[in-house]
N, C-alpha and C positions, 0 to 999 in steps of 0.2 A: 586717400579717397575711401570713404566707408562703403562696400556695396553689401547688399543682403541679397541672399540666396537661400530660396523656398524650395522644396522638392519633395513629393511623394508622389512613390513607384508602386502599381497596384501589379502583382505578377498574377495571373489567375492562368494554368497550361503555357500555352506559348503566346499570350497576348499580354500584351504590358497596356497599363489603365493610368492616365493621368489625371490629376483632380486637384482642386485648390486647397492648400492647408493654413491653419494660424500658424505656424510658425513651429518650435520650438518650447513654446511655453515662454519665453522670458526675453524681455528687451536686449539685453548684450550677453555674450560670450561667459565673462564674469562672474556674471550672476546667476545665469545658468548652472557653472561651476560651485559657486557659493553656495547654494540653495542644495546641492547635491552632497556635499563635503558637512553638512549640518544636520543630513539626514544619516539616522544609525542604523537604517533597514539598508545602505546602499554603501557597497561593496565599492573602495577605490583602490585604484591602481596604476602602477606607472609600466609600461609594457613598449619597449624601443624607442622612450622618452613618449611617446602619449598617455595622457591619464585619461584612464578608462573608468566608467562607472557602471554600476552593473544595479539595475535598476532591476530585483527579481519579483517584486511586488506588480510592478507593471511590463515583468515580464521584455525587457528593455535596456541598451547598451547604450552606452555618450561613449562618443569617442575624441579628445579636447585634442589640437594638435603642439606641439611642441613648440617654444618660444623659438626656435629656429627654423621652423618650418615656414616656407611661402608665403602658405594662406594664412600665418598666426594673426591676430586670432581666431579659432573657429571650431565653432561645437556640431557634430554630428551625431543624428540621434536615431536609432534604426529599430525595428520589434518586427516579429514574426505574428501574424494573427491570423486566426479565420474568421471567415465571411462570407456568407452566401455559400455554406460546404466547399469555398474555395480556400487556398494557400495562399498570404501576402506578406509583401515584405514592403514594410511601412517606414518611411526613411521621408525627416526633416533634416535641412541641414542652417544653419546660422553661423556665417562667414564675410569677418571685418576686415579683409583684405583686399588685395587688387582684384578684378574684375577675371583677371587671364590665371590668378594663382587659386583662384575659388574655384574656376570655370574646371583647372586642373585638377583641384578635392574630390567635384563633384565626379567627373569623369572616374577617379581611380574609382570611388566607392561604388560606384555601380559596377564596374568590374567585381569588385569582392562582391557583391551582391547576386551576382548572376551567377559565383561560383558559388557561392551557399544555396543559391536558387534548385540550381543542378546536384548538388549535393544530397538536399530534401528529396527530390525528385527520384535520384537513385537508392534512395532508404525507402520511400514508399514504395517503387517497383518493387526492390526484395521481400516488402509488406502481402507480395499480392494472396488474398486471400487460398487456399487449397480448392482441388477441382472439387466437384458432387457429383458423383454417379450413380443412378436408381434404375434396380432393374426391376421387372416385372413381366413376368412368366403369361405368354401370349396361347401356349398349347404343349404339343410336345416337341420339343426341340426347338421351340420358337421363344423368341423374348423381345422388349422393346429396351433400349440403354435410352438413361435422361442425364444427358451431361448439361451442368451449370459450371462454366468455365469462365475465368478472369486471364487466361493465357489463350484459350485459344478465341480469334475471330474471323474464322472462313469453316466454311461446311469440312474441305477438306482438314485442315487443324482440326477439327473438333472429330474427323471419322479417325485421325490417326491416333487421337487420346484418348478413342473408343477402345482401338482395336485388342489391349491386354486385357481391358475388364471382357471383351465379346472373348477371345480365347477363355478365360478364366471360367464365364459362366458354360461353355460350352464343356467344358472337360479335357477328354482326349481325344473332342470329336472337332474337327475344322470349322468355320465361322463362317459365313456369307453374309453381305450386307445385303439389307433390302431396301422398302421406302423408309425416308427420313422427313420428319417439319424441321424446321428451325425457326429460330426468332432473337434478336438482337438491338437493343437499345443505343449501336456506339451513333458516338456523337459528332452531330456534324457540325454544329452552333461552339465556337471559342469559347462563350460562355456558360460550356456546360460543365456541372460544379463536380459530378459524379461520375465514374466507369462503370458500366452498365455492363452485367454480367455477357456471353454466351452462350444461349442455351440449344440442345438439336434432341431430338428422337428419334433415333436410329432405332428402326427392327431390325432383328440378324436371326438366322437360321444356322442351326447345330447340325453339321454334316455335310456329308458332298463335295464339290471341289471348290476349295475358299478362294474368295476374290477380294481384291481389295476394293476401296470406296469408290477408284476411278482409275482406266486404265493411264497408264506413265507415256509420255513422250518415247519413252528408249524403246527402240524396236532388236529383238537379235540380232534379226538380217536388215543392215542398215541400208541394203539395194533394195528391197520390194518396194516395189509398188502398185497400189490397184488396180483392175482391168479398169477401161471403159466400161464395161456393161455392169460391174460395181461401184463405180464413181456414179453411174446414172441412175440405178435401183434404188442408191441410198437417199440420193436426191428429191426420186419420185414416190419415193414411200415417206421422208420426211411431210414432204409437202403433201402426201395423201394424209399424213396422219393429220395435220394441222384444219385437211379442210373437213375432216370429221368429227375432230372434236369444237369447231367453229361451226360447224351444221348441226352439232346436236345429236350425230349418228354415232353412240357412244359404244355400241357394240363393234360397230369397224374399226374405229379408234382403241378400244380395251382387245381386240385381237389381234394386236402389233405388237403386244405385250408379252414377254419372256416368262414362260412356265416361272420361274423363282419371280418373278414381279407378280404377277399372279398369286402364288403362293404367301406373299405379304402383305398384298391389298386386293377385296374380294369387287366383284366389278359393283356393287351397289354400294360401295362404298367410296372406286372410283370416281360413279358415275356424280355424287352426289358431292363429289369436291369438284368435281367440273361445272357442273352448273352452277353452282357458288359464283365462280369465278366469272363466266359467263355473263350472269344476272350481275356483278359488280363490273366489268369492264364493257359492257355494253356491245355495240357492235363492232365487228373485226374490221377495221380498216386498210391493213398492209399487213403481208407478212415475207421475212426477205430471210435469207439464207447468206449467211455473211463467208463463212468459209466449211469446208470441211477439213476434217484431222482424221487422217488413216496412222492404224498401228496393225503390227503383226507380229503376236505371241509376246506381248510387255510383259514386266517382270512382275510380281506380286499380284495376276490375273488368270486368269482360266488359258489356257495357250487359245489361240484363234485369230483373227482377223474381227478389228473394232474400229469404227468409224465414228466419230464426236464431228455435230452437227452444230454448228453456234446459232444462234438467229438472233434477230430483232423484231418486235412486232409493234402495233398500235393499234388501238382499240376508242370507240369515241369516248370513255371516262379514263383512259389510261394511255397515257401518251408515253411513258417509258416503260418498255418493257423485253427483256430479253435472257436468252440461257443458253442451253446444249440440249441436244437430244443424241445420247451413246448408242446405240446399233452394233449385235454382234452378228456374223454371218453363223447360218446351221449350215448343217452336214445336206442339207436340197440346195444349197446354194440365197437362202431367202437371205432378211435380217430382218431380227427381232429385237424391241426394244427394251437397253438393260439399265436403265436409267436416262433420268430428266431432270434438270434444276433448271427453275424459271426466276426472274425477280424483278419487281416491277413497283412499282409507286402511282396511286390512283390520283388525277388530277385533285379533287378535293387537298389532298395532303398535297402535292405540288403546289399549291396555291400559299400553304403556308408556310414554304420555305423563304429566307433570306436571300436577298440576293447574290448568285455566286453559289451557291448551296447546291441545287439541282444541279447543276455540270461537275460538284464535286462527286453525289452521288451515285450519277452516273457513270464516273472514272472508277468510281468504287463497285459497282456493281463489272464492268468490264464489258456496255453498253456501246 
């Protein structure tokens, strides 16, 4: 019984693409062979009793199988191409045998296919472009770092492949991190063809006692824990801060702010990324406080008592939106704010994700 088997595998990342092909090029097996053995641009070979033909013009391997093989006879035909800035592996197969010994071809060769898949894959990571770092001198002892990063993609990754150029520009003098932007192209659509850089702006300050980007889980003393009247403060100051800067009252909200936050970002500069924000999320509808995170004297921090606030919010043109608000306590017993990361997607752009997409997002953001 002669049966035919058509096959082409489209690999683009982790999604496989199936689609309808001609065939091979040539009515049987044979002639296939014949037509390749005639040609003097094309390399043959016999390799574990298969003749292999090495088609380099089109870039292109036949693989014939052996007169003692199952499926004989049977030509398989395989190339590596790009398309659409993607990676594929483009595989006809033409097989005059039983139904169950072809069924068998087909299966190994995708095997070998998925390991050459993987193989590409790990030559390209080793590919990955080098980081970009640009500095630029903000005053005296102040600077802003611009990393464009193919390794890192989270705020923090990208403060720790700050941290030797921030030492470096500093001298002999300690490094402080201050406010950061960030901005990030990864991709959430399978069919996206390209890796989109990382990029952040950290400002850092030369002096003083260095902190790192965010305080660590590991506390010295792994017994402390918070008073009450601290678990309640930081709670009623989060939430004051929230409904000031959701009132508009941006002086109460900018004096919750930690001398070195201040020192980075001047309050009319504050003020005018806040109502941005404001004027693009529209009215405040919820604002919830998910957990808090107490630490005491973390490693690679200022020694003291730190509290990381998480929330969730919504807004009527933003319906995802969420972060931390860090808090460290002063020497009166207050706490001031030593950092904030927020992240959030405005309906407009919600509207034009796929479906499945937004709740991937959202796991991604940590929503």
């Amino acid at each position: 019984m002669r049966v035919l088997i058509l096959l082409l595998l489209f690999f683009v990342n982790t999604t496989v693409w199936a689609e309808e092909t001609r065939g091979i090029g040539f009515p049987t097996v044979a002639a296939a062979l014949e037509a390749l053995k005639a040609r003097t641009d094309v390399n043959i070979s016999i390799q574990g009793g298969w003749t292999i033909a090495d088609d380099r013009l089109a870039d292109t391997i036949w693989s014939f199988t052996p007169s003692d093989h199952p499926a004989y006879p049977a030509a398989v035909k395989r190339a590596i191409v790009s398309k659409d800035g993607g990676l594929y592996v483009n595989m006809t197969a033409l097989c005059q045998a039983s139904k169950a010994a072809c069924d068998k071809l087909i299966t190994d060769f995708k095997e070998l296919n998925e390991k050459m898949i993987q193989s590409i894959r790990k030559e390209s990571a080793q590919a990955t472009p080098e980081s970009e770092i640009q500095v630029q001198r903000l005053g005296d002892d102040a600077f802003r770092l611009t990393l464009k990063s193919f390794r890192s993609r989270t705020v923090d990754a990208g403060q720790e492949e700050l941290l030797a150029k921030a030492r470096e520009v500093c001298g002999g003098k300690s490094a402080r991190y201050g406010k950061y932007t960030f901005e990030t192209d990864e991709a959430i659509s399978p069919t996206a063809a390209e890796k989109r850089p990382f990029m952040i702006r950290q400002d850092i300050i030369c002096g003083g006692t260095e902190s790192s980007p965010a305080p660590t889980s590991a506390n010295k003393d792994p017994q402390w824990r918070p008073t009450t009247s601290q678990e309640q403060l930081v709670e009623r100051q989060t939430l004051a801060y929230f409904s000031a800067k959701d009132g508009k009252k941006y002086q109460a909200a900018y004096a919750l702010l930690s001398p070195a936050q201040k020192e980075i970002i001047s309050y009319e500069r504050w003020t005018s990324m806040r109502e941005e924000f404001n004027a693009k999320a529209g009215e405040v509808l919820s604002r919830k406080i998910k957990k808090v995170t107490w630490y005491k004297d973390p490693p690679r921090a200022a020694p003291g008592v730190y509290a990381a606030a998480d929330f969730v919010s919504q807004f009527a043109n933003v319906d995802l939106h969420c972060g931390f608000i860090a808090w460290q306590e002063q020497p009166d017993g207050s706490f001031l704010l030593v950092r904030e990361e927020e992240n959030f997607i405005d309906n407009n752009v919600k509207k034009k994700l796929k479906p499945g997409e937004f709740e991937k997002v959202r796991a991604q953001f940590g929503c």
